[in-house]
N, C-alpha and C positions, 0 to 999 in steps of 0.2 A: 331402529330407523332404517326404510333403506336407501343404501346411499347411489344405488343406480341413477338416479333423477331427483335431486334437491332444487327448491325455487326459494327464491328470495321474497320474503313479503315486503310489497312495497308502501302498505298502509301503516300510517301511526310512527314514520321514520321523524324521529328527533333531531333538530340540526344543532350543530356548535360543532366544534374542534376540539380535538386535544393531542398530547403528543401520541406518536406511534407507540402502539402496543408492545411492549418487548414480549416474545416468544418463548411460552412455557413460564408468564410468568404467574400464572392461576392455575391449579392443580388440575389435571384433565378431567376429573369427574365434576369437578366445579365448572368447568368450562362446560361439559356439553350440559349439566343441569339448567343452568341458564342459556344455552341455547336452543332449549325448546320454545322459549318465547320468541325466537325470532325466527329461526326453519321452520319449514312442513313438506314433508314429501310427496308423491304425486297421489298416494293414498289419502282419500278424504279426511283431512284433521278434524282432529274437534274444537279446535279455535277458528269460529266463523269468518274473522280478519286471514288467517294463514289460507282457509279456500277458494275467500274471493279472488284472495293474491294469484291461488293457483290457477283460478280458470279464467281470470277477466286477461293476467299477464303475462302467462306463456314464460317467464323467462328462467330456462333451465342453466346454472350454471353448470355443471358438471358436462353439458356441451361448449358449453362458450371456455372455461379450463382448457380442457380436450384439443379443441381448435387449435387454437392460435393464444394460448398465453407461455409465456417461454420458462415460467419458472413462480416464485411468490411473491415477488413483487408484482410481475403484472396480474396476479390471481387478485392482489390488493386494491389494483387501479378498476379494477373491472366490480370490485365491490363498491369501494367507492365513485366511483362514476355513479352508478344506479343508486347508491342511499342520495346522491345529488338530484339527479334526475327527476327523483321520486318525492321530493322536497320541495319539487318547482311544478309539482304535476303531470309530470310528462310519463307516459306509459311505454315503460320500455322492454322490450320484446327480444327474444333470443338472437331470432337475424337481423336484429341493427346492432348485433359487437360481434358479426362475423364480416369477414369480408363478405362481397366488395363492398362493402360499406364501409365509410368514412371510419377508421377506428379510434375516434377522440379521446379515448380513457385510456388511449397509451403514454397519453402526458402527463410527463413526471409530477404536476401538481397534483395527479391525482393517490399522490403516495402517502398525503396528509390526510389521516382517516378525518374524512365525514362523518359523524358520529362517535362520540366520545365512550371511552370501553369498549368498542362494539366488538361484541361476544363471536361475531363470523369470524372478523379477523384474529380474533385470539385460537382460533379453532382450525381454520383452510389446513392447517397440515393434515390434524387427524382426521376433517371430515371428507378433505380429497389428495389422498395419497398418492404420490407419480404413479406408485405401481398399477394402481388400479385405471390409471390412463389409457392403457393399451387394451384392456379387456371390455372396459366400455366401449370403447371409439369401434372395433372389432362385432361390436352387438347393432350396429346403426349401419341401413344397409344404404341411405342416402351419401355415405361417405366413400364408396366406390365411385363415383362421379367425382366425387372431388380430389378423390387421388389422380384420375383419371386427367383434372385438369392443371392440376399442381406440375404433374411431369408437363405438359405440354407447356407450361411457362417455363418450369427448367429449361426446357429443349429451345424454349426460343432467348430465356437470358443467354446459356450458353452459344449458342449461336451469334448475339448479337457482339458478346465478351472474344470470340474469335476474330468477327472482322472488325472489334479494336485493334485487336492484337495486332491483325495484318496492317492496320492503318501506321501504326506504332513500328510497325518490322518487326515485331517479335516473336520465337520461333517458338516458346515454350509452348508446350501442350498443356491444354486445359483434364485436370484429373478428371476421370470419368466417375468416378465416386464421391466428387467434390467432398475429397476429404482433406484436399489442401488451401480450399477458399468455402468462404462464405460469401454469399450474394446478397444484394440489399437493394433497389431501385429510389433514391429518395433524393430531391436537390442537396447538392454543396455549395456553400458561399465559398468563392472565390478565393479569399485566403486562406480557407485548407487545402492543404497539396495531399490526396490519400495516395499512395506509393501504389503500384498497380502490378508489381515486378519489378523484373527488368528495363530497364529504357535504355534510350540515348543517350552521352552523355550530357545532353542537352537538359535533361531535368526536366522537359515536360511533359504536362500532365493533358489527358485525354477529355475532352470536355462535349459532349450528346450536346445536340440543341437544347434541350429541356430537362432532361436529366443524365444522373451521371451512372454507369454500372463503375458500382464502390467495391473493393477488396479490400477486405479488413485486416489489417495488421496481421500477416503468420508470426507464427511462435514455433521456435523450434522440439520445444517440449514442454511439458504436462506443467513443468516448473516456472516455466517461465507465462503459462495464460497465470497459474495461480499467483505470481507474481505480481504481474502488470491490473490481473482483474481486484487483486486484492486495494490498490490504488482508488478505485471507484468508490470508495465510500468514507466521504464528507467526515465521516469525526477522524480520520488518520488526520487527514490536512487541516482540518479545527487545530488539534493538538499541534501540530508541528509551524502553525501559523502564531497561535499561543503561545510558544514558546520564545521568553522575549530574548533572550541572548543568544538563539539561532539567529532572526530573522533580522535582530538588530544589527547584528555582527553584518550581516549581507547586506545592511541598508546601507551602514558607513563606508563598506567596501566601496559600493558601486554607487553610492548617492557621493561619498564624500569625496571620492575622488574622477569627479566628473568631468573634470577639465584635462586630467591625465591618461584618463582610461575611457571614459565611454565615451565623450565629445564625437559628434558625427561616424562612431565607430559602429561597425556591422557586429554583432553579437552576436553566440549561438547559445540558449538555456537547451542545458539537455536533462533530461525529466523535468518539466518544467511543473506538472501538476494546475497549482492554479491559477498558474501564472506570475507567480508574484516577485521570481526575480525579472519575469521578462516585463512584467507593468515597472521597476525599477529603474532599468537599463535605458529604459522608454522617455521616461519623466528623467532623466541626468543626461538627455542630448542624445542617445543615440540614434544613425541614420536608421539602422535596419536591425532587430533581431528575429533572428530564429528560433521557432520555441517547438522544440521537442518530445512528443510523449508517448509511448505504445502504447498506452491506454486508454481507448477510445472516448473514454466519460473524460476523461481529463483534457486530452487535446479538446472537445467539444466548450470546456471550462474555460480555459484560459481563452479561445474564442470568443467568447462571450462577454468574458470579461475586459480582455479588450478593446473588444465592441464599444462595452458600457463607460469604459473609462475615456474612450477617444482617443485611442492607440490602437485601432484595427489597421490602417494605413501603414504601421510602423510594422507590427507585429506580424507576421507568419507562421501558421502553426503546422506543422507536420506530425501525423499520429502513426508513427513507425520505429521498429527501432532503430539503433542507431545503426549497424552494420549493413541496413537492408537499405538504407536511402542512398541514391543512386543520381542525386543533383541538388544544387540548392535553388530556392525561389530567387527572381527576378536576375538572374543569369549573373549571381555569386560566384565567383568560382573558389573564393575563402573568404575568411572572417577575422576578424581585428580580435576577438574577444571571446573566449570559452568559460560560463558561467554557470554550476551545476552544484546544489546541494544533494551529492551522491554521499555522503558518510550516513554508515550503518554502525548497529551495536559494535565495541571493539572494533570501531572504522570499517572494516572491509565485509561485516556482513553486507549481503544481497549483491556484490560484488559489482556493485555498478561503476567503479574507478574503473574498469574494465571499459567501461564503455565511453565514459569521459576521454582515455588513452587512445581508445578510436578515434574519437570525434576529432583530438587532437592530431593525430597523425594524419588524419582525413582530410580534414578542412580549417585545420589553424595556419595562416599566413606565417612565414620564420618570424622567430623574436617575436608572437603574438603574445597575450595576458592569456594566462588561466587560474580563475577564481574560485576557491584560496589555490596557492601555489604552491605548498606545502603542508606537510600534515605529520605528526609526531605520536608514536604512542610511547605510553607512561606506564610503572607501575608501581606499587608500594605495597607494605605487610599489611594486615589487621588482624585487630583482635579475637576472641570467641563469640562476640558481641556482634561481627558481622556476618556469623555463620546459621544457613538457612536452620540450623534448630536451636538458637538462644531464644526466639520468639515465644517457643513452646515452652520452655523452663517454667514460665510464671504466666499463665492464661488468667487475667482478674484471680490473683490468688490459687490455682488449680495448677497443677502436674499435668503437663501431656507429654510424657517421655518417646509411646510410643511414635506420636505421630515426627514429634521432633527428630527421632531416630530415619523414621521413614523420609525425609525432608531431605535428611542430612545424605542419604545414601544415592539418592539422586543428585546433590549436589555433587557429589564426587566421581562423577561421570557429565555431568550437563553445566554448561556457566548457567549463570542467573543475572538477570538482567533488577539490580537494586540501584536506589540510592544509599549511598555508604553515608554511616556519620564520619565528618571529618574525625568527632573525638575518639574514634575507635582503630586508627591509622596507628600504630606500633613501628613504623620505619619512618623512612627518606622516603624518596619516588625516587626513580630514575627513569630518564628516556631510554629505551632500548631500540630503536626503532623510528627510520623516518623514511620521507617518500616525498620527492620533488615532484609534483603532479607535472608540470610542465617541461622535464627533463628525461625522468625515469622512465624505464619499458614496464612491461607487463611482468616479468619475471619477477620483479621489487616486491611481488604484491604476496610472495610466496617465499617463505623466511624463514633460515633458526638465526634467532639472535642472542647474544650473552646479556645477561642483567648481571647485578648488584645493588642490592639494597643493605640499609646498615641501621640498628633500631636509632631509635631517636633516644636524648638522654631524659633522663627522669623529671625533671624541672617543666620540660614544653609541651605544650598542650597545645591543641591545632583549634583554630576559630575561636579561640577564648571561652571554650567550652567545659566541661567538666574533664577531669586529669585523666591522661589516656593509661596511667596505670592502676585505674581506684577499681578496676574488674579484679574475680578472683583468682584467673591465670592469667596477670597483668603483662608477662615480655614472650607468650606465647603465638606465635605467628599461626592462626590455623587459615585466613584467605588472604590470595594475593590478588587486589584489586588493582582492573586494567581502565584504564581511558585514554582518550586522544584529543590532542589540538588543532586546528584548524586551524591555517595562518594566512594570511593576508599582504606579505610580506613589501619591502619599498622599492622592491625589485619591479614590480606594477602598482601598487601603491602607492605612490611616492607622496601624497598629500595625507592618506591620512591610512598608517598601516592599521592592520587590528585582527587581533587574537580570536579566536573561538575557543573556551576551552570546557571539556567536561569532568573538571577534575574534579572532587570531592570539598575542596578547598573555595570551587566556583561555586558562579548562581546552578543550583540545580537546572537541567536540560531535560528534554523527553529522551533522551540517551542515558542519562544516569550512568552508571558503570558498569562495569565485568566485575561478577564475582567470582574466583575460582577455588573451590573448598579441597584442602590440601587434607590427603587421608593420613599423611603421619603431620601431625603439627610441629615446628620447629621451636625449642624452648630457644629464647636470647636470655644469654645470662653475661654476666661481667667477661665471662671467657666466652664465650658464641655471640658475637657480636654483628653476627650480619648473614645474608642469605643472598648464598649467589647460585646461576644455573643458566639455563636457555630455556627459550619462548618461540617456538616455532607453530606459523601460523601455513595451513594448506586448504586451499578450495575443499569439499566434502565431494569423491568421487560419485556420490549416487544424483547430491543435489549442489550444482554447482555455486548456488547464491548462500548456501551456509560457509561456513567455516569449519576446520578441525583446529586444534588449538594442542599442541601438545607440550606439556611440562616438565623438565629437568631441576630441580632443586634440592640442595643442601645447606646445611648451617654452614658458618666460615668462623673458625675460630681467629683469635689476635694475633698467633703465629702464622695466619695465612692457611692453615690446614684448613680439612671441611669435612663436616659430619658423614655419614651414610646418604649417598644420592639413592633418590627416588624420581619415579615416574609416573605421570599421569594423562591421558587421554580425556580433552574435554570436546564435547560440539559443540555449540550456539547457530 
């Protein structure tokens, strides 16, 4: 085939819906076998439907790609637009999905394939590779005009982004490589504030008669777009909406104690996502909240959804992050109330308490709430039973040693994010570890702490479940699993406190636990009774939202002595 110039046939297009194709999920030679029935190139096919398509309808995707689509989703709106189009009759032609024309298949409904299976979409990677983007666009000599007028729109956004600036008094210089903004020309409703820089300390925002030039969210590094962009896609926030003892835990906080804590209170949700602590705070009396997100799909989200709910009025959304906002809407100059579901795996992954502690030091009123307002990590033994290669022992009756070997050796460098059986717990827990969110500095967040754990006796069994010593190396300690609490405490709470917790013992969470696989196992016998050491937790110097986790432990015999200490280095 060649793939210089592919067209779309738009005869004999089937309507219905069905879910998104997932990617690579038909084997690539199957995929393009059946997509001879639906391309043809500009070379005369021999399916009489594929030629008429070619010559009555012009429409070359691989220009329209090329152009102006930013990536595979919009490759997928621009297929389906036209299987739509073409289903209504309508004869659709290369330059009506290039500019300046109306680009209507850049909305997002158009992400719901039209056409159920369709074989294009299962294929756009292999049949239009980025790579080959530049070498076509390079062969088309009509696109020297359009560079030609691309820079003079540059040159007049930027010019026009200047005497903002001047309007604004602001001295920064605009990069000449615009490698530190993105430009965009498009209406804002009013209650998003896009952060534009620096300002005033007045906090306002620039507003065009008709439109607004938008600055998108900077990001100080690579970690942080991948971060925030990772945000934009609806099954994280399904899950973590699904999740009924996260969200429930937040509703009782902020629903149940509405008379002590949100009543007519200004509120700030910081990662707010899809709004749903800030529609909370909304609906339990508050005057005002703030609802914060670097990521542009999400602050657009919680907009929306505010909207829909009839809390647009209340709600304010700002899509920045937290360090860079430089005022609050409607001439705030603090907040009654700091409300953010920032806990990551082992709490502190993605390190967003980091930015909660901002927020706080920024814009929380003295003696203000911040929800939860403490937070606890925990840990305890387990057995062999919780270790990434017991899985592999028994596969429906089969031996896989190898791979379980392989599992296991990665364990013992990497945590593992499982849910643990309670019945497979071999100690106590112990908290080693807390952190007054609305007290504590930054430093807190970065820690060696001592533990002690001590096995459980033979008799008790955790969740009334099968006996935690009926394994084969029943009082062998090989992971030590970590979780954390969330609390709510009556300090702000005072009507109705409440727990979050992700212990092994609770309702399972989309947090589940830390696994950490210990490479010498620890035997508890009548005389080794317990396992004590330190838990030192440190930001990861290459990427600051993981973690390093570093491990000190030994057995503790009954005279108080301790076996051979060891050490290990985990990430997460």
């Amino acid at each position: 085939m060649d793939r210089k110039r592919v067209v779309l046939p738009l005869l004999g297009v089937r309507s219905g819906r069905g879910r998104p194709p997932k990617p690579r999920a038909t084997p690539v030679r199957a995929t393009r076998r059946r997509a001879t029935t639906t391309w043809c190139a500009t070379q005369p096919p021999a399916d009489p439907s594929c030629r008429t398509s070619d010559e009555r309808h012009e429409l070359d995707l691989r220009q329209v790609f090329a152009t102006c689509c930013e990536g595979l989703y919009d490759r997928m709106r621009v297929v389906n637009y036209v299987r739509q189009q073409a289903a209504h009759g309508c004869d659709v032609q290369t330059q009506q999905l290039l500019p300046p024309h109306d680009l209507k298949w850049k909305q997002d409904a158009y992400l719901r394939p039209f056409m159920e299976d369709d074989p294009l979409l299962m294929e756009l990677d292999s049949l239009f590779p980025d790579d080959d983007a530049e070498e076509w666009a390079m062969q088309e000599t009509d696109w020297k005009q359009a560079a030609l007028d691309a820079q003079e729109e540059c040159q007049r956004l930027r010019e026009e982004l200047a005497e903002a600036g001047r309007i604004l008094g602001l001295d920064e210089e605009i990069d000449p490589k615009g490698t530190q903004q993105t430009l965009e020309m498009q209406p804002i409703p009013s209650n998003v504030r896009e952060q534009t820089g620096p300002q005033e300390s007045t906090g306002r925002t620039m507003h065009l008669p008709t439109q607004v030039v938008k600055t998108k969210c900077r990001f100080n590094t690579k970690v942080d777009v991948e971060y925030f962009a990772s945000y934009s896609d609806m099954a994280i926030h399904r899950e973590m909406l699904g999740d009924r003892p996260r969200t429930l835990a937040y509703q009782t906080a902020i629903e149940g104690n509405s008379e002590c804590c949100m009543q007519d209170a200004r509120v700030m949700d910081i990662g707010c996502g899809t709004g749903i602590l800030s529609l909370m705070a909304a609906r339990a009396g508050a005057a005002n909240v703030v609802a914060i997100d670097a990521s542009t799909a999400m602050a657009e989200a919680t907009m929306a959804n505010a909207k829909e709910n009839g809390y647009d009025e209340k709600i304010e959304v700002i899509n920045e992050q937290v360090e860079k906002i430089d005022g609050l809407p409607k001439d705030m100059a603090c907040v009654d109330v700091i409300v953010s579901e920032w806990m990551g795996y082992g709490l502190l992954f993605e390190s967003m308490l980091d930015d909660v502690m901002t927020a706080r030091d920024l814009w929380l009123k003295p003696g203000g709430a911040v929800l939860p307002d403490v937070a606890s990590l925990h840990v305890a033994g387990a057995g062999p039973q919780a270790g990434k290669d017991w899985f592999w022992k028994d596969v429906y009756g089969f031996k896989m040693s190898s791979m379980g070997n392989r599992a296991h050796a990665g364990a013992l460098h990497r945590a593992s994010v499982e849910v643990v059986n309670p019945a497979h717990l071999i100690t106590d827990a112990c908290a080693f570890h807390t952190i007054d969110v609305a007290l504590d500095e930054k430093d807190k967040l970065e820690f060696s702490a001592p533990f002690q754990i001590e096995r459980l006796p033979k008799e008790e069994g955790r969740g009334g479940r099968e006996k935690v010593y009926s394994c084969h190396h029943p009082l062998e300690c090989h992971v030590l699993v970590l979780w954390f609490e969330a609390h709510f405490t009556a300090r702000f709470c005072r009507e109705r406190p409440v727990t979050l917790s992700t212990s092994p013992l609770a309702e399972p969470t989309h947090w589940a636990q830390v696994a950490l696989t210990l490479a010498h196992p620890v035997l508890l016998t009548d005389d080794v009774v317990g396992i004590q050491g330190t838990i030192t937790f440190s930001k990861n110097r290459e990427n600051r939202r993981s973690v390093d986790i570093v491990v000190k432990y030994a057995g503790v015999r009954r005279d108080g002595s301790t076996s051979e200490q060891h050490t290990q280095l985990f990430d997460i």
